[in-house]
Structure formats: structure tokens, C-alpha cells
N, C-alpha and C positions, 0 to 999 in steps of 0.2 A: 490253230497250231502254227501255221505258215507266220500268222503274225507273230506271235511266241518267236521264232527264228529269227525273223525281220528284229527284233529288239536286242536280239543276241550279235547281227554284225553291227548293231548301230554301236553297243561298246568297242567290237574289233574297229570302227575306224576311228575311236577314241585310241588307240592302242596302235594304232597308225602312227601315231605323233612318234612313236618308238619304232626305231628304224628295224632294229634286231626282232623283235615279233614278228616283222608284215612277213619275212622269206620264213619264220617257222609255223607260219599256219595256210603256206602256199602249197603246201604238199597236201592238205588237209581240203579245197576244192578241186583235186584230182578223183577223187571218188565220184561212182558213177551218180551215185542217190544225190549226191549235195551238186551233181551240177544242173540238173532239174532247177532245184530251188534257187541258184542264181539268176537264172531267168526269169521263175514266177517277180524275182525280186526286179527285177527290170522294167517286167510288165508292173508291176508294181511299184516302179517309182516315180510316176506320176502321183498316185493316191498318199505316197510319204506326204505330201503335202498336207491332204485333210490329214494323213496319219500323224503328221507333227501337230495336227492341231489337235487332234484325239491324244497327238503322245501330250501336247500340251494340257488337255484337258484330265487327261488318265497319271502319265508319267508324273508329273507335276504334282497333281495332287498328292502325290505318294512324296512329293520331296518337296510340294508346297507345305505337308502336313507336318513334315519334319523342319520347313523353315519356320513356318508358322507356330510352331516350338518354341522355335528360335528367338520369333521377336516379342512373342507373351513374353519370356521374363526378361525379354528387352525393355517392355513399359516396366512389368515388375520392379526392374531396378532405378527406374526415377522414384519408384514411391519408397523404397525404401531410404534411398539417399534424405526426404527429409527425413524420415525417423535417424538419421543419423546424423541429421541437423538438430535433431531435437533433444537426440544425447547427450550431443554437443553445448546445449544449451542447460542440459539439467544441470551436466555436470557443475558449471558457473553458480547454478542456483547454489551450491553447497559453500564455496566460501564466503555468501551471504552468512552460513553461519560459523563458520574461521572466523569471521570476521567481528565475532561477539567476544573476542576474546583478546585482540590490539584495538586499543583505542587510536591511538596516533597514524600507527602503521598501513591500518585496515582501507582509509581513508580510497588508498589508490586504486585496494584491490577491489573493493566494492562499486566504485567509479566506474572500473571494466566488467565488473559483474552484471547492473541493471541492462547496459545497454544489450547484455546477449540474454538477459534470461526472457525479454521481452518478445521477442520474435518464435522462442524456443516454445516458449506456452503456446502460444497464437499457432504454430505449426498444427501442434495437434487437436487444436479446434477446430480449423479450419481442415486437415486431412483426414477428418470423420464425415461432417457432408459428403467431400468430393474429393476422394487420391488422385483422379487424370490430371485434375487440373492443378500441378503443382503450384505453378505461378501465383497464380491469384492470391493463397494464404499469404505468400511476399508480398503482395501487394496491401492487403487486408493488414497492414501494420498496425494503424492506431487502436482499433479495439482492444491491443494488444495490453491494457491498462485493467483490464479484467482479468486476465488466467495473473497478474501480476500479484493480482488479489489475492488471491488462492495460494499462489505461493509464500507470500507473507504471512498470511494464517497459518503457516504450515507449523511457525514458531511454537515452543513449549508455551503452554500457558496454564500457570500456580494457581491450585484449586481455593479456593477462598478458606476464608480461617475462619477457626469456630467462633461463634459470636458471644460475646461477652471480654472484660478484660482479660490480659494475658496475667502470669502471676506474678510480673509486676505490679500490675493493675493496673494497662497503660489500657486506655479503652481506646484514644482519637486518632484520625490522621489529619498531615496538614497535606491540604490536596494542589498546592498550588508551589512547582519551584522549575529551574531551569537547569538546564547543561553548558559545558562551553561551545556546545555546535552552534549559539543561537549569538555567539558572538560579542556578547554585554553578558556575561554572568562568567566566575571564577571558581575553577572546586572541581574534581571528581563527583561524581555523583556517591560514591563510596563514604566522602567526607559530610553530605548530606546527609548520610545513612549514618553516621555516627554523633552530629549531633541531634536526629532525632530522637536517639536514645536516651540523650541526655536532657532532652526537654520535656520527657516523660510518653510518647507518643507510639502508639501501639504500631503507627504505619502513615507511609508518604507514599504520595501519587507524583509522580516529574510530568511537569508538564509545559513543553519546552515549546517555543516557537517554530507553529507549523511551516513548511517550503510553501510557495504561493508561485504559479504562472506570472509569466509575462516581466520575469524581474523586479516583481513587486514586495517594495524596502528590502532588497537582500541582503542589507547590512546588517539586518538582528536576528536575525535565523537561518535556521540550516537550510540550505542546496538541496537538490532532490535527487543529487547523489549521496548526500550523507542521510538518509531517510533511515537505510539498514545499518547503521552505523548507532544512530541513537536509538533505536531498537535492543542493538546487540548489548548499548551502554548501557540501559537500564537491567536488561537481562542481565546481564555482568555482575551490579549493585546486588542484584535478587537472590543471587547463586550464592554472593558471599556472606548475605546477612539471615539466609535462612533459620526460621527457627530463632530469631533474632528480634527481627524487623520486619513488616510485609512491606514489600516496595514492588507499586505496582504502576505501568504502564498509561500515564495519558499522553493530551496535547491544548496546546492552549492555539487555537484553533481561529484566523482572522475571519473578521465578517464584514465585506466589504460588496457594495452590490457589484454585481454582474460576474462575482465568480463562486454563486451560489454551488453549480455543477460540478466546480473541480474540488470543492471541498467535500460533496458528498463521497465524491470517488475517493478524496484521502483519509475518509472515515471507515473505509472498509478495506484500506490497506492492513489493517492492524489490527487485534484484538483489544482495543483501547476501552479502559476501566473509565476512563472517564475524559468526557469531552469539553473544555471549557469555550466557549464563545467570547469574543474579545474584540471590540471595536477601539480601534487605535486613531485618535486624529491626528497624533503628529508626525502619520507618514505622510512625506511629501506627494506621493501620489493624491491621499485624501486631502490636504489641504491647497494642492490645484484644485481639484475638481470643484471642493465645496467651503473654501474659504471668500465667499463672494460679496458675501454682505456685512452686516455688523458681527460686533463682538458676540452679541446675543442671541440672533439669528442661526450664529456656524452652532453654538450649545445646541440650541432648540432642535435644526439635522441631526446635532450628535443621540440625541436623545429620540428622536422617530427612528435614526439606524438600530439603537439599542432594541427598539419595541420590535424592529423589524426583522430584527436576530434570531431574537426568540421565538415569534409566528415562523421564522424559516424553517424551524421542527430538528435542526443540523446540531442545536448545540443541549447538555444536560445544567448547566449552567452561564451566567453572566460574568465575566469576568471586572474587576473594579469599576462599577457600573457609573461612578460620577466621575468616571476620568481626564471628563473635559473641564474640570476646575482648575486643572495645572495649566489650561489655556489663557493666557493672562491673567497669570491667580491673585493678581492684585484687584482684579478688578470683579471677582468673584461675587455674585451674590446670588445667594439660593433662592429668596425671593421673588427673582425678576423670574427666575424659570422655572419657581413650582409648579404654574399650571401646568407647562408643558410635560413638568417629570411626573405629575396628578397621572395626568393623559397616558402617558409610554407604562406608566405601573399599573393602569389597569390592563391595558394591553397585554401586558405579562404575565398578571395575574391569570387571566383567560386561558395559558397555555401551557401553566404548572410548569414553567419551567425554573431552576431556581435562581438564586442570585447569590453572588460573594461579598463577605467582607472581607475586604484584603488590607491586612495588617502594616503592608510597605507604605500606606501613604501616609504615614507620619515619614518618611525617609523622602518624602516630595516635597516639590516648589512648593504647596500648596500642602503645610504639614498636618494633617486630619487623615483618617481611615477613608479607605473608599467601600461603600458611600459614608457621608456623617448621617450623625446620630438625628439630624432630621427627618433626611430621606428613608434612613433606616426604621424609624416609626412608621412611617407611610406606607413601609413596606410589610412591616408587622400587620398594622390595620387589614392588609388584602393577603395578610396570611401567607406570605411570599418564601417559601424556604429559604436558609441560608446556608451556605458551608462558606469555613474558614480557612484563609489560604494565605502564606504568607510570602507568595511572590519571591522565595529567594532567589539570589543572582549569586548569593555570596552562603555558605554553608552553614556561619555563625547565624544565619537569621532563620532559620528552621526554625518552626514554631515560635518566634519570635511575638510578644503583646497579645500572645493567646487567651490571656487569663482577662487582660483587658478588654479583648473583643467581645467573648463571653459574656462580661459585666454590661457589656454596652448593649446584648443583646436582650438582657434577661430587664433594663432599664428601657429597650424598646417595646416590651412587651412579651419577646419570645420567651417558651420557654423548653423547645426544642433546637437541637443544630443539629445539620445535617454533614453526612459526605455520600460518595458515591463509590461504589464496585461492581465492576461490570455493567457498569450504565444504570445503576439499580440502583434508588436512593434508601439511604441508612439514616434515621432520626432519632438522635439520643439527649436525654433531659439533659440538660444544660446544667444541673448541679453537681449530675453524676461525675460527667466531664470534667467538669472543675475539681474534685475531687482526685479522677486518675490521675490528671495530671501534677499533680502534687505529689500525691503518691509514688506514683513511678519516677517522678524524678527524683526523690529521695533515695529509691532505689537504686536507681543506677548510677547515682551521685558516687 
């Protein structure tokens, strides 16, 4: 009880610091009982010493316990700060889709957009392992290409149409054309959507020039700021021609070695219908590396890259698979490199993936379809799918030499053509085809 007291003057000389208290509680050790205890307190103030360490051990704990309150949601409030970094970052995520709806405009605001929604993901991946350690999910930046993913999934995506023709009787799509993000093609995509109607076509795939690492050819395809931007544009097309036209979502997708990895990561940014693979040699990049030897030599790489494409497992089809004839097309001869293109089609054949005829290469140096009607038997022979695409840049060529393609297929042997939805290939007789599209374009003539 004495210590009980001992605690009670230790406030009074906290109350000392106040001049006016110390003479009103001096009348208060004139009593006889309390001047005993001043003394016990005397004799007793040697042991203040352990007692301070007891008060340290006892008093403290009573007001460590209330600091230590204190500093719990003191960490508390670091961990919430990133959830309110992460807020921060959803929020961003949403003019990704504002941004489906100015094509011009959008340009800037989605620019500011990727670089925050990047971190914003990655926060809370990283804040589920470990909330102490804020730091480190900042640091932990680059994975941040994964919750990216997820986000871009996030998009609406149009349930596939019933199969059979529509009641125009438009059965086909052309699965192959571009936007102006890719820099070399002219049109809304809107304007693509209405001469497909015109051509008889039950439905288009855009499939525009994918972004690529390390500033490679940036002059014919979009940035990898305008990623959600051509997303939003195709979305856009989809909204207006509902019920119309099916216009659905690809990429024509470069295949070039050593950046196998970042193409598969761009295959999963998106809910992409369909993926074209496309080896280009007259990007300056690919004709340093591999323009070294003769004329016939740089064909024959182009042609192991082709086979090489397709084993990569990255692409559902070949994009104009003799594209290296426009390589000094004067001096073109399919002859010299049959063996080798023998070689690459079987290789292809082995991994069922398909291959295009693309109607623009009459519009080339080298004016024939890619591939000709050679290659194109060759490929019949190994039973090689085909879908038809006609490369537009420009909107009057939608469905362009369709009927001719067809003719050249069914004179190869085929008697199937393909296309693709949702990475799932569609094979329909080749008479049929020919038919809708006659049909429906008288239709909608």
C-alpha cells in the first residue's frame, strides 16, 4: 500500500512543474498520519531506484501497452498506404476503357494509363506474400507484365455467333486486315466494317501490326502505348456493327528469333480470336542480321524461319508464307527453292498449323498471291489448312479476289477453307463459300 502512495507523490512532482499546486497541497503533509509516510518515503528513496526500474518494468508496461497500440497501427498505416497506391492505380485501369471510345484523343490518356496500372497490379500481388515489406513489391516492378494480363482480359468479349450463314447468307470471314495504328494502312476500322458487308462476308478479324521490344521496325506498327487504344478500336467497330457484322479481335503477330518470350507474353494480353504469325524480311533489323550471302541463300533462312514459326506453337496460322519473292522479284524462281520450301512444309505439316492465302500479292512487286498456285499444291498434297485473308491497308480491299482465291484452292486440290474464332479453327466446303458470297452480296448490294 506504501507503494500505492510512493506512485501517487510521483504524479505530485509531475504537478510541481505548476507553481500554484505545490502551496495547495502543503497544508495536506501537515497531518499527523501522512508525515510518517514521508519518511517511510525517504527511507525509501534509495529503492526508487530499482522502483523506477520496477516502475519501469510495471508503469510502462501499462503505458508501453498503450504505446504499443500506438505503434501497431503505426505499421498498420504503411500497409494500407499501398492499398491506396493501388486504388490509385485501378482507378487509371478504367480510362483504358474511356478510352474505347476517342480514337485520336485517347492516344495521350492511355500513354498515362499503362505506365500506372503496371505497378497498381504488381502492388497487390506482391502485398499478399508479405504486407511489412512494402518496398520490395516497388521494387519487384518488371513481373508487373502479368497482373497486366489480367487486366486486359478484363475487356467485354462477344459470344460467338450461331453457325451457319446469316440471313443474308453471308457464311465467310476475311481474317486478315489492319488499322491506322500500324502506320501504312488508311480507313477506320468502321469503314472496313462496311465494305465487308458489301462483299458478302458474314465477319472480319483486324489483325494489325503487333508492338515488338527493343524498337524493332517501329515504323509499321503500333507502340505499346497504343496497345489499348487498338483494342478499344476494334471494340468500337464491334459495338457499331452488332447484329450486323461479327468483327472480331486478332494480331498479326512478328516472328523473328530471339523474341520468342515477349510474343508469348503479347498473346495473353488479350482475348485474341486469332493469331497470325508473319515473318517479315524487309525489316532492316532482319536483313542486317541475315542478308549475308546470295540472293538464294537469304530465301532458303526465310523459309527455315517460316518452318521455325510454326514449331514455335505461338502462332494459329502463317501469314503470306512466300513473302520472300518480292525480294528481288525479278530474279524470282520457285524452282531453285523448292527443295527447301518441300523441307519447311513438311515441317509445318507436322504441327497442324495452318497457312494463308493472302489476296494482296497481286498488289505486289512480285504480282501473284501468296503463296502461288505451286506452293499452294504442295501444300494441299500435306493437307495444310488454309484461311483467306486479304491483307487490307485500305478498306476497299476487304474481301478483295476472294472468289479467285477459292478457285485457285479448289484447282489445288482443296476442298475445304478455313478461318479461326477464338483460336479454334472453322472448316467450310469451299462451294458453300462461293455461293454465300454471292449471295449476300446481292444482298446487301
Amino acid at each position: 500500500m506504501a507503494s500505492k502512495t510512493k506512485a501517487k507523490p510521483v504524479p505530485a512532482k509531475k504537478t510541481l512543474t505548476q507553481k500554484k499546486p505545490v502551496p495547495a497541497k502543503k497544508p495536506v503533509p501537515k497531518k499527523p498520519a501522512t508525515k510518517p509516510a514521508p519518511k517511510k518515503v525517504v527511507k525509501k528513496a534509495p529503492p526508487p531506484k530499482p522502483v523506477v526500474k520496477k516502475a519501469a518494468a510495471k508503469a510502462p508496461p501499462s503505458k508501453t501497452k498503450a504505446v504499443a497500440v500506438k505503434p501497431a497501427p503505426a505499421p498498420a498505416k504503411p500497409a494500407p498506404k499501398p492499398v491506396a497506391k493501388a486504388a490509385k492505380a485501378q482507378v487509371p485501369a478504367k480510362p483504358a476503357a474511356a478510352a474505347k471510345t476517342p480514337a485520336v484523343p485517347a492516344p495521350a490518356a492511355v500513354k498515362a494509363d499503362p505506365a500506372k496500372p503496371v505497378p497498381a497490379v504488381k502492388a497487390p500481388a506482391a502485398a499478399a506474400p508479405a504486407k511489412k515489406p512494402a518496398a520490395p513489391p516497388v521494387e519487384v516492378a518488371a513481373p508487373a507484365a502479368a497482373p497486366v494480363v489480367a487486366v486486359v482480359k478484363k475487356a467485354p468479349t462477344q459470344p460467338l455467333p450461331a453457325p451457319g450463314p446469316t440471313k443474308s447468307g453471308a457464311l465467310f470471314y476475311d481474317s486478315h486486315m489492319h488499322t491506322p495504328l500500324c502506320k501504312h494502312a488508311w480507313g477506320e476500322p468502321e469503314e472496313y466494317a462496311q465494305q465487308a458487308l458489301k462483299a458478302g462476308l458474314k465477319g472480319i478479324i483486324f489483325t494489325c501490326h503487333c508492338p515488338m521490344p527493343n524498337g524493332f521496325w517501329p515504323t509499321v506498327r503500333m507502340s505499346e502505348s497504343e496497345f489499348e487504344i487498338y483494342l478499344a478500336l476494334v471494340q468500337r467497330a464491334a459495338d457499331a456493327f452488332k447484329g450486323k457484322l461479327d468483327i472480331r479481335l486478332g494480331i498479326e503477330s512478328e516472328y523473328y528469333p530471339g523474341c520468342e518470350e515477349y510474343i508469348a507474353a503479347l498473346h495473353q494480353r488479350a482475348d485474341f480470336h486469332y493469331v497470325l504469325g508473319a515473318v517479315h524480311w524487309q525489316a532492316k533489323e532482319y536483313l542486317n542480321k541475315y542478308e549475308t550471302g546470295t540472293i538464294e541463300n537469304f530465301r532458303r533462312t526465310y523459309f527455315e524461319h517460316l518452318a521455325k514459326s510454326a514449331e514455335s506453337g505461338l502462332y494459329d496460322c502463317l501469314a503470306h508464307p512466300d513473302l520472300v519473292k518480292n525480294y528481288h522479284p525479278d530474279s524470282w524462281c520457285f524452282a531453285i527453292v523448292k527443295n527447301t520450301v518441300s523441307t519447311a512444309l513438311d515441317r509445318i505439316a507436322a504441327t497442324g498449323v495452318a497457312m494463308e492465302l493472302n489476296t494482296s500479292g497481286l498488289n505486289k512487286s512480285y504480282s501473284e498471291m501468296n503463296p502461288g498456285n505451286e506452293m499452294l499444291r504442295m501444300m494441299a498434297d500435306r493437307k495444310i489448312p488454309v484461311v483467306l485473308g486479304s491483307d487490307s491497308h485500305r478498306a476497299l480491299r476487304v474481301g478483295e479476289h476472294f472468289v479467285t482465291a477459292l478457285n485457285h484452292l479448289t484447282e489445288a486440290g482443296y476442298e475445304n477453307v478455313s478461318y479461326f474464332l477464338n483460336r479454334q479453327r472453322i472448316d467450310l466446303p469451299i462451294s458453300e463459300v462461293l455461293a454465300s458470297l454471292k449471295k449476300a452480296a446481292d444482298h446487301n448490294a
